[in-house]
MIKEDREN-604228 format. One line per field, with one value per residue (C-alpha): residue number from 1; z, y, x. Coordinates in steps of 0.25 Angstrom, whole numbers. Each point is the difference from the previous one (the first is absolute). Last residue first. Example, Ala and Ser with C-alpha at 12.3 -4.5 7.8 and 13.67 -1.06 7.14 Angstrom:
! MIKEDREN-604228
num = [2  1]
pz = [29  2]
py = [-4  -14]
px = [55  -6]
END
This chain:
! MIKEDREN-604228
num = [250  249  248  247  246  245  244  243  242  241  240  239  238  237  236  235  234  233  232  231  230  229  228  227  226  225  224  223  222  221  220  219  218  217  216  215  214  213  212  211  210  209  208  207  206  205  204  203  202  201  200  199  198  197  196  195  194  193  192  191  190  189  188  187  186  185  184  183  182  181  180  179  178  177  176  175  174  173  172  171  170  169  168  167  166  165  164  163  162  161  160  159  158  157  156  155  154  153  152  151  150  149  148  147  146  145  144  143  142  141  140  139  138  137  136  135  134  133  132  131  130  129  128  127  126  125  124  123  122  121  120  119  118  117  116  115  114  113  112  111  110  109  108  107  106  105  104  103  102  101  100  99  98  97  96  95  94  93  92  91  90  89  88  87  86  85  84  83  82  81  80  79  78  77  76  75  74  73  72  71  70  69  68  67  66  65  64  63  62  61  60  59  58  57  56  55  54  53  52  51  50  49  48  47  46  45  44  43  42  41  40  39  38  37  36  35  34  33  32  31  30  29  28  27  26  25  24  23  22  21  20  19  18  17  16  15  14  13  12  11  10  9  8  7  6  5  4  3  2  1]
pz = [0  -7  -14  -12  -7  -13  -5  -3  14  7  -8  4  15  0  -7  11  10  13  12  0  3  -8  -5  -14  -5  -12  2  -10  -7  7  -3  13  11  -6  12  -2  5  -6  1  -7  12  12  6  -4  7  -2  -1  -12  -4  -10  -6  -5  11  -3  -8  11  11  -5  -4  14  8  -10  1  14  4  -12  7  -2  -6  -15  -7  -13  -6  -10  8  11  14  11  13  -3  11  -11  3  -10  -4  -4  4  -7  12  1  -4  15  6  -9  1  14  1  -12  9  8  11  2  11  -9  11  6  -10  4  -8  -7  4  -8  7  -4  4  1  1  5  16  0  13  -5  -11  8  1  -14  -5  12  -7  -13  -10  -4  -5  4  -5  1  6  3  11  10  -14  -1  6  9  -11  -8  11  -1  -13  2  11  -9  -5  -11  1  -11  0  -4  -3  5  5  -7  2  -5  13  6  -10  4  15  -1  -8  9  13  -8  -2  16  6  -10  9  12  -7  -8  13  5  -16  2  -11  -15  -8  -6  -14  -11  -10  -12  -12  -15  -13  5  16  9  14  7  11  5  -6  -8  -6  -2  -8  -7  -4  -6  -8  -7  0  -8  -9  -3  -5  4  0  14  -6  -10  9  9  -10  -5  15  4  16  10  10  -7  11  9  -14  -6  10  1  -13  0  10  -7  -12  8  7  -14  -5  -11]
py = [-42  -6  7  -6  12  -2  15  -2  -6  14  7  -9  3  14  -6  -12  10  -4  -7  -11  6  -1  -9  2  -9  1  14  6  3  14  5  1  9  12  13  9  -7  -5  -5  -10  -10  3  1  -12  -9  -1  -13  -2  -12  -2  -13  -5  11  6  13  0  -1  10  10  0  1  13  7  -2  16  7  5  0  -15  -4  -13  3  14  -4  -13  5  -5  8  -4  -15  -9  -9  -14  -8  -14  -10  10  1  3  6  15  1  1  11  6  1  4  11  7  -4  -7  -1  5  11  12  -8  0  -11  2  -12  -15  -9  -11  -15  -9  -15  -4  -14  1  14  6  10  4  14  4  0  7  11  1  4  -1  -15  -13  -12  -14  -11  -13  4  -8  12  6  15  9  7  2  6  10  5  2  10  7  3  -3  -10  -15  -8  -15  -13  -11  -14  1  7  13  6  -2  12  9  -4  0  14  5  -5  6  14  1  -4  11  12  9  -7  -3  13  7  -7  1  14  7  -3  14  0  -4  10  -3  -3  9  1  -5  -8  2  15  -2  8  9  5  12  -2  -12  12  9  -12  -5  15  1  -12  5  12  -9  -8  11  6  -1  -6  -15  -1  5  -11  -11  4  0  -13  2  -11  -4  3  9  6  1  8  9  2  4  9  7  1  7  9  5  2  8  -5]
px = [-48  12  1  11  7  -2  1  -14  -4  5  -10  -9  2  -7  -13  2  -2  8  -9  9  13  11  13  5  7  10  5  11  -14  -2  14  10  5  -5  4  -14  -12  -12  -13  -8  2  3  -14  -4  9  13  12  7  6  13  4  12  8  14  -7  -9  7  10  -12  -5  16  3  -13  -1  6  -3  -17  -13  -1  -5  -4  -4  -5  -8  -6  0  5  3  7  3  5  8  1  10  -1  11  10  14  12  12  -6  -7  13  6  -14  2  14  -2  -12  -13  -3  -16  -12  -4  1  12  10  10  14  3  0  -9  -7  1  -11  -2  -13  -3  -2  -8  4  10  -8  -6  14  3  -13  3  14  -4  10  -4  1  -7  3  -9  -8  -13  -4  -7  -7  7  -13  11  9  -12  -4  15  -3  -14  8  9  16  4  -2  9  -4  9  -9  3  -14  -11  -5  -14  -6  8  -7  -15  5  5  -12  -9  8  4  -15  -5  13  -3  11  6  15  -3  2  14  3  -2  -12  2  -2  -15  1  0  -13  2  5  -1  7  14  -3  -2  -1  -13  -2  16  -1  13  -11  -12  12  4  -16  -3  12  -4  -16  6  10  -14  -6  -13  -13  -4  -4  9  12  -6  2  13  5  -6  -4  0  -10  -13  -7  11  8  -10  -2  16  -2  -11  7  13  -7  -8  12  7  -12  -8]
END
């Protein structure tokens, strides 16, 4: 079979199925799986698929601007913001990462929740100011202002004084092969310190993030406790979610 056909047959595959199982698609074209391996990474440098332990998912379309992502997906990041939001407790102390989808979740933030907020995103910060019981702490650092956070050693020197109750994690792709994955270095630093210092880690997506993938690993798929997504996501594609036990909020 010609390498073209091959590769073809492959990304039919994962358009229908949704992932592809190297041994099980060498199988099916009649080939070894070393060929169907090679197959995947030339696809992946291609930039139509991102190879995880077995297989490949699909690659994740790159995150647009936060002022666009801010406007994007406005009555999903809304249900799901409110969902996540009511998950905290007072006398909690909450991490809020960058996105639109967490700063919907500071806006959402019960009016007498008493807590502690800390964050390397300034629009969360600013939007807080008016709540009377939240006290908020915002990470200095140098502001990058495509994803809307500071970034580098004097944020995550900040953020590595405190332990967080509960972390929320604006999730870019979630799978769980690959884990929770972003398109670029820059964040992977401030997202893996919030959740290695948080009891309890909760992923915001909706359904169109998850079982996808992105090349820069921020964490494993079971490093999230919650997961927090839109009601009108497959239970098929949450279940293998549930059997790492990662607890589903719809």
């Amino acid at each position: 079979m010609l390498k073209a056909t091959r590769q073809s047959a492959l990304l039919t595959q994962l358009k229908a199925e949704g992932s592809i199982g190297a041994a099980a698609a060498a199988e099916s074209l009649g080939v070894s799986e070393d060929t169907v391996r090679r197959d995947l990474r030339a696809l992946e440098a291609a930039g139509q698929l991102q190879r995880v332990h077995g297989g490949a998912v699909p690659r994740a379309a790159k995150p647009a601007h936060y002022a666009q992502r801010s406007q994007a997906r406005q009555p999903d990041k809304t249900t799901i913001a409110q969902r996540a939001a009511a998950l905290a407790r007072d006398g909690q102390l909450l991490f809020l990462d960058g996105g639109s989808t967490a700063l919907n979740v500071a806006r959402h933030l019960a009016p007498d929740l008493n807590a502690t907020v800390v964050t390397n995103a300034p629009p969360v910060a600013a939007l807080l100011i008016d709540h009377p019981h939240i006290a908020v702490h915002l990470a200095g650092g140098a502001l990058n202002k495509e994803l809307g956070v500071t970034l580098g050693s004097e944020t995550t020197r900040f953020l590595s004084a405190f332990r967080a109750d509960m972390s929320f994690i604006g999730v870019c792709a979630l799978d769980p092969d690959a884990g929770l994955t972003i398109p670029g270095p820059d964040e992977l630093a401030t997202k893996r310190l919030m959740i290695d210092q948080s009891a309890l880690v909760v992923a915001l997506a909706d359904a169109g993030k998850l079982g996808k993938a992105f090349p820069y690993v921020v964490a494993a798929a079971d490093t999230v406790t919650d997961l927090v997504t839109d009601a009108n996501t497959p239970e098929e594609q949450l279940a293998a979610y549930r059997r790492l036990g990662i607890t589903i909020h719809r």
